[in-house]
C-alpha positions in Angstrom: 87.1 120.8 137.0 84.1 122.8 136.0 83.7 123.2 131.4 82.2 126.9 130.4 79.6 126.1 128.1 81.0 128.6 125.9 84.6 126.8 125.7 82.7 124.2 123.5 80.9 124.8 120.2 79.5 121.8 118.8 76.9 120.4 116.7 74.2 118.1 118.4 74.6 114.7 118.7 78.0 112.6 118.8 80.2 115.6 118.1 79.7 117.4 121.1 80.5 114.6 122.7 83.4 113.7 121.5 84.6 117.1 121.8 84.1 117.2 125.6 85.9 114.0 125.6 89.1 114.8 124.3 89.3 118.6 126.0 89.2 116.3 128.7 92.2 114.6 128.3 93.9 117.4 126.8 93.0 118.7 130.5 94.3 115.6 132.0 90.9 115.5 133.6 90.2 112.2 132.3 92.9 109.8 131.3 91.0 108.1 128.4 93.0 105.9 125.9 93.5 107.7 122.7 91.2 104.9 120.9 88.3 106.2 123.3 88.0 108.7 121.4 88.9 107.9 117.8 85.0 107.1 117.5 86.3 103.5 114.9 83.0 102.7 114.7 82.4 105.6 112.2 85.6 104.3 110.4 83.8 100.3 110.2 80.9 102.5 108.9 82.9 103.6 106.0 84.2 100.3 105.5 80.6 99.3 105.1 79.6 102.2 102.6 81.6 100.5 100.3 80.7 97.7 100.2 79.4 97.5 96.2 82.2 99.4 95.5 84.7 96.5 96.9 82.4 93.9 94.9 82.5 96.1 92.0 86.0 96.7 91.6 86.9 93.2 92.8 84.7 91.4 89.9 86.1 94.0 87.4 89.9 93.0 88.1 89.0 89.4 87.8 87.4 89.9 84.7 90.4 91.3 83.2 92.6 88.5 84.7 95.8 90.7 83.7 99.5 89.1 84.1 102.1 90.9 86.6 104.0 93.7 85.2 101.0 93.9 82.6 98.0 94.7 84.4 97.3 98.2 82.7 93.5 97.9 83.8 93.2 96.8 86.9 95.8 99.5 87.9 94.0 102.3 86.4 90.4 101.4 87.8 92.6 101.4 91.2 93.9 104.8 90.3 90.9 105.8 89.2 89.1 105.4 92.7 91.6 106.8 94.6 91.8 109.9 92.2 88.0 110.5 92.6 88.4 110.2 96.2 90.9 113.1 96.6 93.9 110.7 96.6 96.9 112.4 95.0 98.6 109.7 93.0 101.4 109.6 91.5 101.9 107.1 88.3 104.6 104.4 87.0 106.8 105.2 89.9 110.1 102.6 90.3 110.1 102.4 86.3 106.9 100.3 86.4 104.2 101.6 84.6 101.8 99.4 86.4 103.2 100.4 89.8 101.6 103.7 91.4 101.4 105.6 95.1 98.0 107.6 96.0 98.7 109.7 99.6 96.0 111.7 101.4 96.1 113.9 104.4 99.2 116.2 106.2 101.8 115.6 109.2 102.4 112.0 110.5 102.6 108.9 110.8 102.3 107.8 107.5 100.8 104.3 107.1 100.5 102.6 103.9 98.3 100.2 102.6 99.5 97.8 100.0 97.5 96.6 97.2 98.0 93.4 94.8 96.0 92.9 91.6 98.1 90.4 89.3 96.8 87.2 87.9 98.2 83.7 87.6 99.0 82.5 84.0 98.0 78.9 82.8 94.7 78.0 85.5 91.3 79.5 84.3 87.7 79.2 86.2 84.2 80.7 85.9 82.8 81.4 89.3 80.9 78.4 89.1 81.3 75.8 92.1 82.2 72.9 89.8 84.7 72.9 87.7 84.3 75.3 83.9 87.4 76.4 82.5 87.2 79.4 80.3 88.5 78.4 77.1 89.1 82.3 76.1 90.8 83.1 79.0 94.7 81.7 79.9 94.7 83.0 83.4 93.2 83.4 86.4 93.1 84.9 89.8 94.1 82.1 91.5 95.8 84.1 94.4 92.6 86.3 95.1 94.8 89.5 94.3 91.6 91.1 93.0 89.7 90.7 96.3 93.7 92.2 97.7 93.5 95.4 95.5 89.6 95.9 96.2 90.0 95.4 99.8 92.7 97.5 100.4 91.3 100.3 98.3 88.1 100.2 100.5 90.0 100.6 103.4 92.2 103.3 102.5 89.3 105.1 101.5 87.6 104.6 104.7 90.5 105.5 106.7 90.8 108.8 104.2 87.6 109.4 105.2 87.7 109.1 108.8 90.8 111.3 108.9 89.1 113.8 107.1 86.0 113.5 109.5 87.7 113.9 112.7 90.9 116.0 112.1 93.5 113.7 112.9 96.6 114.4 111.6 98.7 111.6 109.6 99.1 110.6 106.2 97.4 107.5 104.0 99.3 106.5 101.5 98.3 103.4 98.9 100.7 101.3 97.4 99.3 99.6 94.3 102.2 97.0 93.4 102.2 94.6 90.2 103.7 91.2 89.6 103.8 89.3 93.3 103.7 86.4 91.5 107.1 86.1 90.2 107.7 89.9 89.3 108.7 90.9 93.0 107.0 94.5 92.3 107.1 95.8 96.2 111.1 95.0 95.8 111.3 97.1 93.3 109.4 99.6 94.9 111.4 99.4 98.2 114.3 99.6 96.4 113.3 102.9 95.4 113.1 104.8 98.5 109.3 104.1 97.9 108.9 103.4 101.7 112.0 105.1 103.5 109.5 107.2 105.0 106.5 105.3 105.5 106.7 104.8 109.4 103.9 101.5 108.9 102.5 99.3 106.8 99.2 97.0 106.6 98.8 93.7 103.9 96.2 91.7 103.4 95.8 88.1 101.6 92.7 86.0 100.5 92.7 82.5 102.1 90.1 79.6 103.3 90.5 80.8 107.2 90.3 84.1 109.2 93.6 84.5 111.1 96.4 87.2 112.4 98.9 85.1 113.4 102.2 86.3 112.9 103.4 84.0 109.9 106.7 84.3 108.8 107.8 83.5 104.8 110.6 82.1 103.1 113.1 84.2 101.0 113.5 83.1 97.6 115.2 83.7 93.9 114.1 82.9 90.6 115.9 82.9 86.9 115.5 81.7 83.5 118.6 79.3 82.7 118.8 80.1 78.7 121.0 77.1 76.8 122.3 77.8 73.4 123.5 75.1 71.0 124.0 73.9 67.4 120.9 72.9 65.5 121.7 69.4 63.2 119.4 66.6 61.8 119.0 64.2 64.6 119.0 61.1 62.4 120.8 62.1 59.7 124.0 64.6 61.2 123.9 63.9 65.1 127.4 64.9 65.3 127.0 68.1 64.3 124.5 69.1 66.6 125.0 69.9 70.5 121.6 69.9 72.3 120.5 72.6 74.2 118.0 70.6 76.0 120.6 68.1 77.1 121.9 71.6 78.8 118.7 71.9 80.4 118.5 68.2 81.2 121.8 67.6 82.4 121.0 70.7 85.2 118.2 69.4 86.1 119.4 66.1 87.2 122.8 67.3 88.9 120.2 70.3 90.9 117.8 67.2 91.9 120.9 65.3 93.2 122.3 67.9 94.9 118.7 67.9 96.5 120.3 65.5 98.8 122.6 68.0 100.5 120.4 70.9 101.4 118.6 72.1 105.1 115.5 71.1 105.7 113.8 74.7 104.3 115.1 74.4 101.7 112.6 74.2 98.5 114.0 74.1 95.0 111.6 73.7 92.0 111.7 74.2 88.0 110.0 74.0 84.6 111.4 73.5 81.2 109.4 76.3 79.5 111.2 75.4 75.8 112.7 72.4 75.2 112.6 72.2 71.3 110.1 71.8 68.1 110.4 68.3 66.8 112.4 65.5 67.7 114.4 65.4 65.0 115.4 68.4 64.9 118.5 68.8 67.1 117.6 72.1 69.2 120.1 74.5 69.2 118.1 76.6 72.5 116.2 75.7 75.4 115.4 77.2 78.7 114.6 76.1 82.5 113.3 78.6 84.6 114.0 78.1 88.8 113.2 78.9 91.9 115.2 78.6 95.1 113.4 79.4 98.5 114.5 79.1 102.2 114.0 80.6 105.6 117.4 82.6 105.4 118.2 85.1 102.5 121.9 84.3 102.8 121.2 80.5 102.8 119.5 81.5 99.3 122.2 83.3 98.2 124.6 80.3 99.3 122.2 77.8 97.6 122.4 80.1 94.2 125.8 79.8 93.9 125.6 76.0 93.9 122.6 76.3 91.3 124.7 78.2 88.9 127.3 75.8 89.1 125.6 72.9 87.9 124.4 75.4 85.0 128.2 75.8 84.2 128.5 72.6 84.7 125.8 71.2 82.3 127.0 73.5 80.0 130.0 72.0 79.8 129.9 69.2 79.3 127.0 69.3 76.9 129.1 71.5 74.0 126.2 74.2 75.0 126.6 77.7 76.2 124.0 79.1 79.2 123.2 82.5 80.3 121.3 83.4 83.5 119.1 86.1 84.2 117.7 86.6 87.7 114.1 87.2 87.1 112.8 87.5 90.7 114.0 87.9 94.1 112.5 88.3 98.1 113.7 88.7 101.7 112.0 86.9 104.1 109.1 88.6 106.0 110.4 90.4 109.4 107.3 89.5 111.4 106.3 92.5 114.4 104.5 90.8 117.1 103.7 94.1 118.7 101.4 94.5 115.4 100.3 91.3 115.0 99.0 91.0 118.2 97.1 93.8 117.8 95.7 93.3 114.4 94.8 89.7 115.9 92.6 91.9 118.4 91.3 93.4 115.4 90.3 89.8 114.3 88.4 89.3 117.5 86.4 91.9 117.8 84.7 91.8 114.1 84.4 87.9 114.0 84.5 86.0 111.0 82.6 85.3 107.6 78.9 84.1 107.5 77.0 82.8 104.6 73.4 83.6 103.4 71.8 80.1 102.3 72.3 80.6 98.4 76.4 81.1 99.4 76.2 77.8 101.6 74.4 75.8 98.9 77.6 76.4 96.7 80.0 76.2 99.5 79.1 73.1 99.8 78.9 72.0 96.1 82.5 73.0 95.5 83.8 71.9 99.1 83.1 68.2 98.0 85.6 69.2 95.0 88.3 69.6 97.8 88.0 65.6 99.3 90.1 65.0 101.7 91.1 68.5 102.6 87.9 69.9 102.9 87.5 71.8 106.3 84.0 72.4 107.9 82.4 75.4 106.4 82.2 76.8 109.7 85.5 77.6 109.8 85.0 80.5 107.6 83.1 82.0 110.9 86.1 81.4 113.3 89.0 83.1 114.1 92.2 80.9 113.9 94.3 80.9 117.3 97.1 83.3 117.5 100.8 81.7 116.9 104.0 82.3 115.7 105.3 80.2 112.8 106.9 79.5 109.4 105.4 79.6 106.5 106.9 78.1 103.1 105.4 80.5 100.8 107.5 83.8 100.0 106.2 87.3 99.1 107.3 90.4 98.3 105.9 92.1 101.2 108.9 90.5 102.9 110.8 93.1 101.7 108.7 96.2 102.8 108.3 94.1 106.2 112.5 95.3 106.5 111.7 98.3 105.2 108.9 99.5 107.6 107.0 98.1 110.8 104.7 95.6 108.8 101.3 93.8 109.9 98.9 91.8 107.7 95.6 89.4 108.1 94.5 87.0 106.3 90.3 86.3 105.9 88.3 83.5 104.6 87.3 84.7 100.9 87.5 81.1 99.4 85.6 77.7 101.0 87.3 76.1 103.3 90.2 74.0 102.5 90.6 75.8 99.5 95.0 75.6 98.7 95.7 78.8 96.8 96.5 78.9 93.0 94.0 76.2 92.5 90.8 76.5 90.4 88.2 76.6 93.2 90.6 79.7 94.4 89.8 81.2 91.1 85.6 81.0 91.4 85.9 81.7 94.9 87.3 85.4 94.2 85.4 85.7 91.7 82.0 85.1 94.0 79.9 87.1 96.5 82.0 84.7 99.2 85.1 86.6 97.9 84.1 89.8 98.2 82.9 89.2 101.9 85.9 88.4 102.6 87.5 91.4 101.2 85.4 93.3 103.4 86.3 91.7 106.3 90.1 92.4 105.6 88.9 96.0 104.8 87.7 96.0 108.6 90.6 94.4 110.2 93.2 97.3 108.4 90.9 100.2 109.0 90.7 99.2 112.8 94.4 98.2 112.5 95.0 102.1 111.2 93.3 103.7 113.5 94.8 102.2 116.2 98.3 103.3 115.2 97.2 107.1 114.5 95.9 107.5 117.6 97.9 105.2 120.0 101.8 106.7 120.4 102.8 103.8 122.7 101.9 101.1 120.1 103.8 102.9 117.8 106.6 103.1 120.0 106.7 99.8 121.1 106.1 98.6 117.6 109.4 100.6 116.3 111.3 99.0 119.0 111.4 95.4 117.8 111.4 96.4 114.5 115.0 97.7 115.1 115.6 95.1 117.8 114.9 92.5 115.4 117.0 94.5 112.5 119.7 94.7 114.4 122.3 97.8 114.5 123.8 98.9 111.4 121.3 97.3 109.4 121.8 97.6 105.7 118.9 96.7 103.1 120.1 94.8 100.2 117.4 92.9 97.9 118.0 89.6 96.4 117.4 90.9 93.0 120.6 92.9 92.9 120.7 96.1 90.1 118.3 94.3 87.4 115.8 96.4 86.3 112.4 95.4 86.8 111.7 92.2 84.1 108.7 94.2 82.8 108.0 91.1 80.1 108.3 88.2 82.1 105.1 86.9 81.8 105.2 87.3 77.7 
C-alpha cells in the first residue's frame, strides 16, 4: 500500500504520526491493537498535571472532615472542579443533596468513575506521625475517602482531557457518592437508575499496599433498635418503671448467644448509642444500633429475621416496646476478573509508591506506632500478587458492581501495616504520603479507561461474565428495601 501525502494533513511531531497509524489500520494495512494508538502516555501526563490539584483538594476535604450524608463542602469543591473543567453536572440527584453526576464527551461506552469523600465520626488526628488528637474536631478521615474523591477527580479529568485531545468517542461520567460509611449512598444511587446505562465502572480505595487483586466483600445491614419504656424512680418506685435498657440488654445477650449458631462469615456487631441519664432514673428509651454482614445477601436477609426476633423477644419480656429502622444496607461485590486482571496490568506497569527522605523519616516514626503489624516500608514500592479472595469488609460499590461491569485498585496512601479507620489512617491521608498515593490510583484508572474505550474485545469479554456471573433473569433488589435515604444518620 502506498499513502498520498495529501491524504494526511497533520501538524509536526506526534500527530502526524499517529494519524498515519490509525489510517493504517482503518486500511487493515497494519493490524495494530487499538491501545497502540491511544498514545496513554499523554493520558499519565495529565494525571501528572494535576498533581497540586489532587494534594489540594485532598487536604481541603480532610480539613473539613464532613460526616456522610452531610458533607456539603467537600461535594461542592468536587463539583466545583468538575464544573470548571467543562463537566456538566448535575446536583442532589437520588434525593441526596450531597450526591451529584458530572458527564463529559458524546456516543459510547460510558465509564464512570466513582468518588467517596465522607469522614468517620468519633477518631480525630493531625497529620503528625505520633499520636495528636484534635480536640476541636470529632471526626476524621480515617478511611482516606478524601485522597478517594481527589483521586478519582484527577482522573476523570485526565481522561476528559485525553478524550478531548484525540477524538475518541465515549462518555466520562463522575459519580460523587456520600455516606459509605454507614449511609450506603451508591445504593441509593443505583437504585435510581443512576447507572442503568453506565456500560463500566472504576473505584479506587486508600490502603497500606499497592494491589489489583480481585477481592470480593461481604453484604451487610444495619438498623437502630429504638426501646421505649416507663420512666420511675429506681429506688424509690421500681415497679412502676419498665427499663428500656433492659430492652436493649436483654437483645444483646440473646443476639450474642445466638452467635453460636451462625456460618462461619458470618459477623454480627453493635453499640448501645443511649442507654439512659442517671442511674436512678428508670429510663423509659434506649437504642442499639447493629450490623449484620456475610458473604451471601440472602444469608443476611435470613440472619435479619432472626435479629428481629430477639428484638421482639426482648421486648417482651422486658414490658418495653421496640421499633426498628433499617439504616443501611449492601450487596456483596460481583468481582469481573476480566477487569481486574487488567487493571492488575495497570498495577505493573506504573510500579508502586516511593518516598523522598523527609516522607521515610516519618514513615518510620509512625510505623513503630503499629508494633507488631508493622510491614517493611518497602512494601509501599511493591505490587501485591494477583489473587482471588474474600474480603470481610462491605461497601457500597457492591451494589454498582451488580449494576455495571466493575473494577477497582487499591494503593499504598498510608505506612505500611496501617488497619483502616485507625488514627495513623487519619495523618496518613492527611500527608504528602496520601496524596502520592492518590496519584497512583489516578494512574491505575486513567490507564484502566483507556483501555476499555479503545479495546472492544475487553469490553466484550468483560460483559460476558458479568452476565455469566449474574445469571439469567437477573433482578436487582438492594438490601435497604423502599427507605429513603437516612439523610440524618450521623446527627
Amino acid at each position: 500500500m502506498r499513502l498520498r501525502p495529501a491524504a494526511i494533513e497533520c501538524a509536526p511531531k506526534g500527530d502526524c504520526l499517529m494519524k498515519i497509524l490509525a489510517l493504517l489500520v482503518a486500511t487493515s494495512a497494519l493490524a495494530l491493537p487499538a491501545s497502540a494508538i491511544a498514545q496513554p502516555a499523554d493520558a499519565l501526563a495529565e494525571v501528572t498535571a494535576q498533581e497540586e490539584r489532587t494534594e489540594r483538594v485532598a487536604k481541603q476535604i480532610w480539613d473539613w472532615a464532613e460526616l456522610g450524608y452531610q458533607e456539603t463542602r467537600s461535594s461542592g469543591l468536587l463539583q466545583d472542579e468538575l464544573a470548571q473543567e467543562g463537566f456538566d453536572v448535575t446536583r442532589g440527584v437520588a434525593d441526596i443533596p450531597t450526591a451529584f453526576v458530572g458527564e463529559w464527551g458524546e456516543g459510547g461506552p460510558v465509564i464512570a468513575i466513582l468518588a467517596e469523600f465522607d469522614a468517620l465520626p468519633g477518631i480525630t488526628q493531625s497529620n503528625s506521625a505520633s499520636r495528636d488528637p484534635l480536640a476541636d474536631k470529632h471526626a476524621g478521615h480515617a478511611c482516606g475517602h478524601n485522597l478517594f474523591g481527589a483521586g478519582s477527580l484527577t482522573a476523570a479529568i485526565a481522561i476528559k482531557r485525553w478524550l478531548e485531545k484525540t477524538g475518541t468517542p465515549g462518555r466520562i461520567r463522575f459519580h460523587g457518592t456520600p455516606a459509605e460509611e454507614g449511609g450506603s449512598g451508591k445504593v441509593y444511587m443505583v437504585r435510581a437508575g443512576l447507572f442503568d446505562d453506565v456500560d463500566f465502572s472504576i473505584h479506587w480505595h486508600a490502603d497500606d499496599e499497592n494491589s489489583a487483586a480481585a477481592r470480593t466483600s461481604l453484604a451487610n445491614r444495619s438498623a437502630k433498635f429504638r426501646f421505649r419504656g416507663v420512666s420511675a424512680h429506681a429506688a424509690g418506685a421500681p415497679e412502676r418503671g419498665r427499663s428500656a435498657l433492659d430492652g436493649v440488654e436483654a437483645m444483646n445477650m440473646m443476639v450474642n448467644m445466638m452467635r453460636e449458631h451462625t456460618t462461619m462469615d458470618t459477623r454480627i456487631h453493635y453499640v448501645i448509642t443511649e442507654g439512659g441519664s442517671a442511674p436512678n432514673v428508670i429510663p423509659d428509651f434506649a437504642e442499639v444500633f447493629y450490623y449484620v454482614r456475610h458473604s451471601d445477601a440472602d444469608e443476611v436477609r435470613a440472619l435479619w429475621e432472626r435479629l428481629e426476633a430477639t428484638a421482639k423477644g426482648a421486648a417482651m419480656g422486658t414490658g418495653t416496646d421496640v421499633e426498628i429502622e433499617i439504616i443501611h444496607g449492601n450487596n456483596p461485590l460481583l468481582v469481573n476478573e476480566t477487569l481486574a486482571r487488567m487493571m492488575d496490568g495497570k498495577l505493573r506497569e506504573l510500579g508502586g509508591i516511593s518516598y523522598t527522605e523527609e516522607e521515610r523519616a516519618w514513615a518510620e516514626e509512625m510505623s513503630a506506632s503499629l508494633g507488631d503489624a508493622a510491614k517493611p516500608l518497602e512494601t509501599a514500592s511493591r505490587i501485591g500478587p494477583y489473587s482471588k479472595s474474600l474480603g470481610y469488609g462491605s461497601t457500597d460499590v457492591g451494589d454498582v458492581s451488580w449494576a455495571t461491569p466493575t473494577v477497582g485498585v487499591r494503593t499504598a496512601t498510608w505506612v505500611p501495616g496501617t488497619s483502616a479507620h485507625s488514627w495513623q489512617a487519619v495523618a496518613a491521608s492527611g500527608h504528602s504520603i496520601g496524596a502520592k498515593g492518590a496519584q497512583l490510583a489516578a494512574k491505575a484508572m486513567t490507564l484502566a479507561a483507556v483501555e476499555l474505550f479503545t479495546d472492544p474485545d475487553l469490553r466484550s469479554a468483560a460483559r460476558e461474565e458479568f452476565d455469566t456471573a449474574r445469571g439469567e433473569g437477573y433482578q436487582y433488589e438492594s438490601l435497604l428495601g423502599d427507605r429513603a435515604p437516612p439523610l440524618d444518620f450521623r446527627e
